[in-house]
MITOR-325620 format. One line per field, with one value per residue (C-alpha): x, y, z; residue in three letters; chain. Coordinates in pm, whole numbers. Layout:
BEGIN
X c(X,...)
Y c(Y,...)
Z c(Z,...)
rest c(ALA,...)
kette c(A,...)
***
This chain:
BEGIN
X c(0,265,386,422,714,1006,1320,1546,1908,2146,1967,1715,1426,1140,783,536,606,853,1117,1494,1706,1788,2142,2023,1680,1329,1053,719,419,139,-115,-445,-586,-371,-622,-804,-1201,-1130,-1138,-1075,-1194,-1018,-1104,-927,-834,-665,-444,-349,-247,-108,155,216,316,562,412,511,888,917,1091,1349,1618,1748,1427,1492,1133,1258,1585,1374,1152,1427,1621,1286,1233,1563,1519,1186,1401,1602,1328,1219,1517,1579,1232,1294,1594,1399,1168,1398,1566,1175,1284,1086,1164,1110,1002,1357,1538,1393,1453,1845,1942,1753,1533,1821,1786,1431,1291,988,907,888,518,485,756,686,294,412,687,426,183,440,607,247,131,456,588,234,394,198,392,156,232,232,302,206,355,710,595,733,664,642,643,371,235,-114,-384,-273,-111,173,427,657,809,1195,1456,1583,1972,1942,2014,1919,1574,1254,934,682,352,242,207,36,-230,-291,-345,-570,-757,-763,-909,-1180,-1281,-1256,-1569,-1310,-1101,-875,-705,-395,-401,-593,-328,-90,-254,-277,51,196,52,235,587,585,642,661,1025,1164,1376,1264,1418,1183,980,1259,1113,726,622,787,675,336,252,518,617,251,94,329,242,-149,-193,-293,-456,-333,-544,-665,-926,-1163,-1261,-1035,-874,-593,-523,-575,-532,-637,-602,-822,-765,-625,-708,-427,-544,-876,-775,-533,-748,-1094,-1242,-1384,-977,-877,-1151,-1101,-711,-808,-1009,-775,-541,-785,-906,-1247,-1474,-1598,-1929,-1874,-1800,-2182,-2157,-1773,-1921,-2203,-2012,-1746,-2028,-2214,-1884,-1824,-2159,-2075,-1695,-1934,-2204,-1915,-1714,-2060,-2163,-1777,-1804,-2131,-1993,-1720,-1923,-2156,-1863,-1740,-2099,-2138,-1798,-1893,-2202,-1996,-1774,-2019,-2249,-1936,-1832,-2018,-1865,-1547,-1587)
Y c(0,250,434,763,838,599,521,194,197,59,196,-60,61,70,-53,154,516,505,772,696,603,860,755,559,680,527,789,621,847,663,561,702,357,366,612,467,350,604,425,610,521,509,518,276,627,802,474,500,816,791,537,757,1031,753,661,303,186,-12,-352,-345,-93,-79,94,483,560,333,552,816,770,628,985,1201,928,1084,1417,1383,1283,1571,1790,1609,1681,2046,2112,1971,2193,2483,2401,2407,2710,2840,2968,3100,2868,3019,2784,2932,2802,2440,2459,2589,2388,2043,1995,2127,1970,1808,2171,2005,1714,1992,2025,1655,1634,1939,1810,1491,1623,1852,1518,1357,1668,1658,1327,1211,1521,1711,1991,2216,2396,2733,2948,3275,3466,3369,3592,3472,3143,3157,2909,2859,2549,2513,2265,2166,2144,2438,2213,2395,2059,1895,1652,1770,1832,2149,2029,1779,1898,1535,1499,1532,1700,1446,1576,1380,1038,1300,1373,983,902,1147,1049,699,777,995,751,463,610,886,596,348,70,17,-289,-91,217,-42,-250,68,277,-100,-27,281,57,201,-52,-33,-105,-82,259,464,738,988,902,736,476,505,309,651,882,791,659,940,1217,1299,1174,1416,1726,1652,1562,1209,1056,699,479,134,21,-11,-363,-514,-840,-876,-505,-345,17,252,613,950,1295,1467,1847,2004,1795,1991,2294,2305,2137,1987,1703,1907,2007,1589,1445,1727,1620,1294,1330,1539,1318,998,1209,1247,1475,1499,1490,1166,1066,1110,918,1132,1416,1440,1386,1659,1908,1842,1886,2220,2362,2245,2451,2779,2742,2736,2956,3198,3106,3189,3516,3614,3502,3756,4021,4005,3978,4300,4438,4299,4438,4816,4791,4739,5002,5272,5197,5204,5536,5728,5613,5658,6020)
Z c(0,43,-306,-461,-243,-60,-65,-2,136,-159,-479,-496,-769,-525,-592,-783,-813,-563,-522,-549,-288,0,144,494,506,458,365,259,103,183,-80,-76,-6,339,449,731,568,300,-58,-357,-647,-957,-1321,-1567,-1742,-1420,-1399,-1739,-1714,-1420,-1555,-1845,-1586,-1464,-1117,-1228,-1335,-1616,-1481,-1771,-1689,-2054,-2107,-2180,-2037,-1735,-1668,-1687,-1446,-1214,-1293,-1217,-878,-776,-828,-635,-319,-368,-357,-41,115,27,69,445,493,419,663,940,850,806,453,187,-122,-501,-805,-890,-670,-743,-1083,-1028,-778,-752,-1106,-1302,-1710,-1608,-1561,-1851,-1555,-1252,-1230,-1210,-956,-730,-718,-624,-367,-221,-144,-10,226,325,403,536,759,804,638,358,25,62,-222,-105,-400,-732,-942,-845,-789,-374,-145,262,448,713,963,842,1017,1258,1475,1663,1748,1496,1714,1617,1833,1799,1929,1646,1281,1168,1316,1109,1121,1293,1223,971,1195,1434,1173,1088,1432,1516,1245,1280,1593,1492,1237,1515,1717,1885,2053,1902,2027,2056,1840,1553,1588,1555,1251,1076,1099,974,673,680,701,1109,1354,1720,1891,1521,1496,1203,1010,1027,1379,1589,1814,1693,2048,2264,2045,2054,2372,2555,2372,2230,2490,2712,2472,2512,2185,2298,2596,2633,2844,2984,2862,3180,3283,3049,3171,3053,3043,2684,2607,2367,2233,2253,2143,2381,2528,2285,1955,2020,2107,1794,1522,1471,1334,1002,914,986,733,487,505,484,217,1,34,-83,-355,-253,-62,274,171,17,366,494,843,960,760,1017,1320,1207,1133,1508,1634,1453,1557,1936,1932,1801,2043,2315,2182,2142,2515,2587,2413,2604,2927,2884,2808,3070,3353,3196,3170,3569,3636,3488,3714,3995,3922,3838,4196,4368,4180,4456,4753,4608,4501)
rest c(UNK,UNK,UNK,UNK,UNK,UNK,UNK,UNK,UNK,UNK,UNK,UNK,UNK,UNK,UNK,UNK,UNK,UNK,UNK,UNK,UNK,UNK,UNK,UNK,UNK,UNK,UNK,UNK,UNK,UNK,UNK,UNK,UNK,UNK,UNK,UNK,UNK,UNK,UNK,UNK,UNK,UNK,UNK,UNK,UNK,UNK,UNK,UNK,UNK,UNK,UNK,UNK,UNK,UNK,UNK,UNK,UNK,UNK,UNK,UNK,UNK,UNK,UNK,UNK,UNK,UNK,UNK,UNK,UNK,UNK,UNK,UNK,UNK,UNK,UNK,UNK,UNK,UNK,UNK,UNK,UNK,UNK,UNK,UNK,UNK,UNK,UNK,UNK,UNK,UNK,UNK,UNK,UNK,UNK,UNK,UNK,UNK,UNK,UNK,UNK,UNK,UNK,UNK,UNK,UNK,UNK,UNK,UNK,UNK,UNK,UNK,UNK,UNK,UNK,UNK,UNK,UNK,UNK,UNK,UNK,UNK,UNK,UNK,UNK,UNK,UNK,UNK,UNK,UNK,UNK,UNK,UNK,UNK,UNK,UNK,UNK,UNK,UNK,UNK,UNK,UNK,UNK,UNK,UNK,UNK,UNK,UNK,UNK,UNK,UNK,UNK,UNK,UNK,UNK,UNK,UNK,UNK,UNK,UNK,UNK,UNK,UNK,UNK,UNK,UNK,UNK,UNK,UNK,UNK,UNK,UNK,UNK,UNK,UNK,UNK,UNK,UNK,UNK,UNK,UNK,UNK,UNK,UNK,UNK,UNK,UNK,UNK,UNK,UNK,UNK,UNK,UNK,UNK,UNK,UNK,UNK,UNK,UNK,UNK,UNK,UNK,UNK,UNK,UNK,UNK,UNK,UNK,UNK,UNK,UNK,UNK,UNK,UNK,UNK,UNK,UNK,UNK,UNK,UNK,UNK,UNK,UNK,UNK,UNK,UNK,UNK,UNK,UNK,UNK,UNK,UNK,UNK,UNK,UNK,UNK,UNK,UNK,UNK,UNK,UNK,UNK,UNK,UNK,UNK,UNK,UNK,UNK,UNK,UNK,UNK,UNK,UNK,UNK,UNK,UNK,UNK,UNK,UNK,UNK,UNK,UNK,UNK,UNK,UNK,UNK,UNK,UNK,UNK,UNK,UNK,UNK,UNK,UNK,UNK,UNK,UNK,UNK,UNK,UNK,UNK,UNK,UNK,UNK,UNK,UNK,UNK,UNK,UNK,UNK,UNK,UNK,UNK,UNK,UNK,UNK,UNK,UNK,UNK,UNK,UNK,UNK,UNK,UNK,UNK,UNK,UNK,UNK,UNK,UNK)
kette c(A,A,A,A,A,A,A,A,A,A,A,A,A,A,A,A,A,A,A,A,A,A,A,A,A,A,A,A,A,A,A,A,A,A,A,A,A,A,A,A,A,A,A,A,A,A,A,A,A,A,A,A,A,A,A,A,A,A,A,A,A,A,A,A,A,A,A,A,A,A,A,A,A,A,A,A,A,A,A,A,A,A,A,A,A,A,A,A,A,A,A,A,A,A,A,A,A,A,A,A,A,A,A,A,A,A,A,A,A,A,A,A,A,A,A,A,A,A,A,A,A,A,A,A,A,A,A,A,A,A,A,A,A,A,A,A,A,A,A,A,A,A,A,A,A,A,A,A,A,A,A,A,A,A,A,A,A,A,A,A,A,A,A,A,A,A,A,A,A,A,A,A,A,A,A,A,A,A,A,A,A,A,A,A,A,A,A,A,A,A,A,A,A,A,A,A,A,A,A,A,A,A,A,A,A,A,A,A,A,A,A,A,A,A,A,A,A,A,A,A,A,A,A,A,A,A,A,A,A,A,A,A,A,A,A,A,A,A,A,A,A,A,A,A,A,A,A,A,A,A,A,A,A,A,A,A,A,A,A,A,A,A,A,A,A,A,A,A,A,A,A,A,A,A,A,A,A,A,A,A,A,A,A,A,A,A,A,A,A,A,A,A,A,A,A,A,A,A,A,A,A,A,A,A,A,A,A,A,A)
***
């Protein structure tokens, strides 16, 4: 299930439109199917053009199409990577700039490259290529979703943005009932080649950083289940996955990236729209709250106005 965007140690040709190899490193882009009850349906049409674009590699590597493709799958994991770089330097990056110093003599492919980068920075990382100004084609990288954590270390130039396994989680759990067990989170993020106890490249031990680190940063709440003999546990939001984001943002991500619409989705569709009409009635009952303890607290001050004069 994983394609559109990993690499292998030892310049192995990866599955279906896979990018090149990135020295050490394993970065999957997940497949739209990967999305948790989210099909995508696809037309015998898209697929064909879709191989024509070269998301699949011809298995004979005489083939000049072939060595294409496998050229283009490397310069797609360069972009990843200088794309990344920018991001932690929180530089603005120009179409430019791509073209002069990662795309080079493919400057014909770069559409189909940056489009393809851009899924991947965002599906793997939880990081968003916002153009901000169209007429010189510049870029910014943001966290999607609003979410405020990236799980790096800031002592560590080789650590990598984390939000992306933050984002499936979250919505693995919404689309659980709003808890997950731990098996499920488990059963799912294998799809994603992410294993507890196995180190990975990009989330470093996948068992801490789930059931520690984002549990410590309130982003998860990971709990027994109660009554459960043996013991199970399971995941919930937690305070700061609420505060930051909302269910509507996590199915439209989740729909984007499965190629669909949210509407399409009629049963999380419902839930997400109840839950956005509960965050305005509270934040309107919040709202009126404050103004009527400054309304009480100008009463106050205006009877006591007398006694003070």
């Amino acid at each position: 299930v994983s394609h559109l965007c990993q690499s292998h140690p030892g310049g192995e040709v990866p599955a279906t439109g896979a990018l090149g190899p990135l020295p050490s490193s394993k970065i999957v882009c997940f497949s739209p199917t990967a999305a948790p009850a989210m099909p995508r349906s696809q037309s015998a049409e898209s697929s064909r053009r879709e191989e024509e674009e070269g998301a699949c590699i011809s298995q004979d590597p005489a083939d000049p199409e072939s060595l294409l493709r496998e050229e283009l799958n490397k310069k797609m994991a360069e972009l990843v990577q200088f794309l990344t770089v920018k991001y932690v330097t929180k530089e603005p990056i120009t179409e430019a700039e791509m073209l002069t110093n990662v795309i080079k003599e493919h400057k014909d492919h770069f559409p189909l490259i940056f489009s393809k980068v851009s899924e991947c920075m965002e599906i793997v990382f939880g990081i968003e290529v916002k153009e901000v100004d169209p007429s010189s084609h510049s870029y910014v990288l943001v966290r999607t979703l609003d979410l405020t954590y990236d799980g790096m270390l800031r002592d560590d130039d080789q650590s990598m943005p984390k939000t992306g396994l933050l984002i499936f989680i979250l919505g693995v759990i919404f689309m659980e009932g709003n808890r997950a067990s731990e098996e499920k989170v488990w059963e799912v993020l294998s799809m994603m080649g992410v294993y507890a106890g196995r180190e990975d490249f990009i989330y470093g031990e996948p068992r801490k950083l789930i059931t520690e680190d984002l549990v410590k940063e309130q982003y998860l709440v990971y709990q027994e289940v109660p009554d459960s003999d043996p013991p199970r546990y399971e995941f919930l939001w937690g305070p700061r996955a609420y505060a930051e984001t909302s269910k509507m943002k996590v199915l439209k991500f989740f729909a984007k990236i499965s190629g669909t619409d949210p509407t399409s989705l009629p049963f999380w569709y419902e839930e997400a729209l109840q839950d956005e009409k509960e965050r305005g009635q509270a934040g309107a009952a919040a709202g009126d709250g404050a103004t009527s303890t400054a309304s009480g607290s100008s009463s106050v001050t205006s009877a006591a106005s007398p006694a003070l004069k």
